[in-house]
N, C-alpha and C positions, 0 to 999 in steps of 0.2 A: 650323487646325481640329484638332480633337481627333480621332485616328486608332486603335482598338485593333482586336484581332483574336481570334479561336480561332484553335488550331491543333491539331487532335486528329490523332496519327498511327496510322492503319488497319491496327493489329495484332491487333486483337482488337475485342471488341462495347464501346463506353464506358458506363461506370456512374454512380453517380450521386454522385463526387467530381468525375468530369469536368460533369457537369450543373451541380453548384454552382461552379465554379470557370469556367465559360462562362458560367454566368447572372451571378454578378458581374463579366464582363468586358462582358457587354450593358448594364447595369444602370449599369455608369459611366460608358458609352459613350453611353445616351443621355442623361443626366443632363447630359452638357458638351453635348448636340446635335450629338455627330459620325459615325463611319462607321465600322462594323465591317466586317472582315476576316474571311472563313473563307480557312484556309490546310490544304491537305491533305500534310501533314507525311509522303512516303511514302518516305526515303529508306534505310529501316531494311531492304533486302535484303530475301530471301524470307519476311520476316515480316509483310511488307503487303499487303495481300490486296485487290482490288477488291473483292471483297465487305463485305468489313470498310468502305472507305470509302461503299460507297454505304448500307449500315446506317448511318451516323454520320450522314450528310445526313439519312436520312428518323427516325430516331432523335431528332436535335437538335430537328429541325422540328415534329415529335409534343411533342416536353415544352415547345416554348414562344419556342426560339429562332429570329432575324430576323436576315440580317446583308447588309450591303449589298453588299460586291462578294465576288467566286467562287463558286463553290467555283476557289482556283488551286492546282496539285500544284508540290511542289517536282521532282519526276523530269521534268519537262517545264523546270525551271530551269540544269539543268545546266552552260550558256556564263558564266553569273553568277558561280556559284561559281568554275571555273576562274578566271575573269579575275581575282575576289578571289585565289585563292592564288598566281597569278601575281606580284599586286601587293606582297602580302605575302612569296613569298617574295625578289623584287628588291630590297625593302625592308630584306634581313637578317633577320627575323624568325623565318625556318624553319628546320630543320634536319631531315635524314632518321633516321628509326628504325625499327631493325631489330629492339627489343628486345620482345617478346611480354609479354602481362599477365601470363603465368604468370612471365616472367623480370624483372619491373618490382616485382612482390610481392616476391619473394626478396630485390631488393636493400634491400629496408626491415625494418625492425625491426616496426615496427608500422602499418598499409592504416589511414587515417583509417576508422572504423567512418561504414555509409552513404552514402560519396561515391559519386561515379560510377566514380572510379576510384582510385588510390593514388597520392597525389603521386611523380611522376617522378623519379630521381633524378641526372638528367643525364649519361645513359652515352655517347648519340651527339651529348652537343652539338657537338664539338670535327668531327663529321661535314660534309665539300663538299655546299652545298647542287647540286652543278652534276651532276644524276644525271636521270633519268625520273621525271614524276611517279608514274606509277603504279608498283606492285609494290614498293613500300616506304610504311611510315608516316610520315608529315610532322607534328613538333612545333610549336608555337610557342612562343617564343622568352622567357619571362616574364620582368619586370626584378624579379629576386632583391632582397627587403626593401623592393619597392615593398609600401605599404597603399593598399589599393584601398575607398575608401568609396561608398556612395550612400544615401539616406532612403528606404524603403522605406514605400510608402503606407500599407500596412498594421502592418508591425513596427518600422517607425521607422530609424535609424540604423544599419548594416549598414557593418562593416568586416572586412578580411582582408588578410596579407602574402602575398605573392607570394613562392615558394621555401620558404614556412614550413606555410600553411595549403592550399594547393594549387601544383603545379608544372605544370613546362610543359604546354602544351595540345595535346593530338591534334585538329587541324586534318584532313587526309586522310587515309584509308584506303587501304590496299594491295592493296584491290580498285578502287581509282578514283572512290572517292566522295568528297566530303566529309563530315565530320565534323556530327552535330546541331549543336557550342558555331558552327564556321562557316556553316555553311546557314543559322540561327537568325540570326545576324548579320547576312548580307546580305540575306537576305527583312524582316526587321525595318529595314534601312534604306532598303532599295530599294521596301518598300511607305509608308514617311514614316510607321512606326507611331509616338507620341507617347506611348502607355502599354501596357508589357507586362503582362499580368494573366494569372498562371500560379498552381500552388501551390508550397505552400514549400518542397517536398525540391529546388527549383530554385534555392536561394538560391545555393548556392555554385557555380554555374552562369554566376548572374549576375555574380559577380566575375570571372569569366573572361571571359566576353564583353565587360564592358566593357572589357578592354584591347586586344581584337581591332577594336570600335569605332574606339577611340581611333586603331590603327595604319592602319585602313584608310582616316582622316581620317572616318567617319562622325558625326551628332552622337547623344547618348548618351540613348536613351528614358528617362523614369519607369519605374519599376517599381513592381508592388501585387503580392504574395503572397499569396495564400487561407492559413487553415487547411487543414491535410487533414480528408479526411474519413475515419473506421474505421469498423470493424463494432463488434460488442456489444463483442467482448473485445480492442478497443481497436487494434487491426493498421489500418493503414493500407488502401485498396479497392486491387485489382488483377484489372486484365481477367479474371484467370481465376477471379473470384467472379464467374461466371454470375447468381445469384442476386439479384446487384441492379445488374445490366446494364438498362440501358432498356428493352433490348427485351422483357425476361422480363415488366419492369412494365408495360412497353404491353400485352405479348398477356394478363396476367392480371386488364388491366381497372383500374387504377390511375388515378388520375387525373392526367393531367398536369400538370406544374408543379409538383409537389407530391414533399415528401421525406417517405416514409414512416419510423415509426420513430424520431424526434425528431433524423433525420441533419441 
């Protein structure tokens, strides 16, 4: 059966990119006749706010969306994730790093414009993994001049090398969480999602993931990529456009379901 999900994470009030990039994941979801997923993505530190997720529920629900099981929080998942980087790091996979974004930049020439983050340039690989997992950063381990392909439902054919176009992956943080590329991982496999439906500034994302998949032996979803969505002068939407947050449209009398604007 055909499984997808939302996963809005409760930093702020969602707009109406997250609107159409959820409505097309409801949209494909009922089309195959399967079961959506609401996932409350809150593991981003004091940037999630219960506020913010209970706006999102009554939010989502006003412009039109239905989903059939949660709302489920990942801060309530916390044994899962452990156990994965447990797995992962017995496996050889990890390695500890003590190296900061500001000292990860430096050692490059040039921060891929728009990633998440700067491909890594491998300072602590040669680092024992046999340390505490907390109060240090934990990498993964990427197979240098692997290309990592998949067909993306919407943009088609999607490849990238491993050590070229992205490096190794921040898995856990040195506050004791895990990582979005892992948390994403195991809740996508441990909920038996069948198709990710996210937007695109998540593509090079999804080539990371899929090797955390791979090592953790999980099997490897579909993915479908929205367009983004901008405002007039072409910027991509972020939380902090108020202005075309749901909520501003709900209380201004808007009519739901509906993208004002020609968005």
């Amino acid at each position: 059966m055909y499984r997808g999900r939302i996963a809005p994470s409760p930093t702020g009030l969602l707009h109406l990119g997250h609107a159409r990039t959820f409505t097309t994941a409801q949209e494909r979801c009922r089309a195959a006749g399967g079961v959506l997923i609401y996932r409350n993505d809150d593991l981003d530190g004091p940037r999630c706010k219960p506020e913010f997720a209970q706006a999102a529920v009554e939010d989502l629900r006003w412009f039109g969306l239905r989903w059939d099981e949660g709302p489920y929080s990942q801060s309530e998942r916390m044994p899962l994730y452990i156990e994965a980087f447990e797995k992962l790091r017995s496996g050889g996979w990890l390695f500890p790093c003590k190296c900061s974004r500001k000292e990860i930049a430096a050692a490059l020439s040039a921060p891929h414009a728009g990633d998440e983050e700067p491909p890594y340039p491998g300072t602590c690989r040669a680092c024992s993994p046999n340390v505490a997992r907390a109060g240090v950063n934990w990498r993964f381990r990427v197979p240098v001049g692997r290309e990592v392909r998949f067909v993306d439902g919407h943009f088609g054919p999607q490849s990238a090398v491993a050590g070229r176009d992205f490096g190794d992956i921040l898995v856990w943080r040195k506050d004791d969480f895990p990582s979005y590329q892992l948390a994403c991982v195991v809740d996508d496999a441990l909920m038996r999602i069948t198709e990710v439906v996210r937007g695109a500034d998540l593509i090079t994302s999804t080539f990371r993931q899929i090797l955390i998949f791979e090592a953790l032996g999980y099997p490897v979803p579909a993915f479908y990529h929205c367009p983004l969505v901008t405002d007039e002068n072409g910027v991509r939407l972020a939380k902090r456009n108020d202005a075309l947050s749901l909520r501003t449209l709900r209380e201004s009398g808007n009519p739901p379901g509906e993208f004002p604007g020609g968005l």
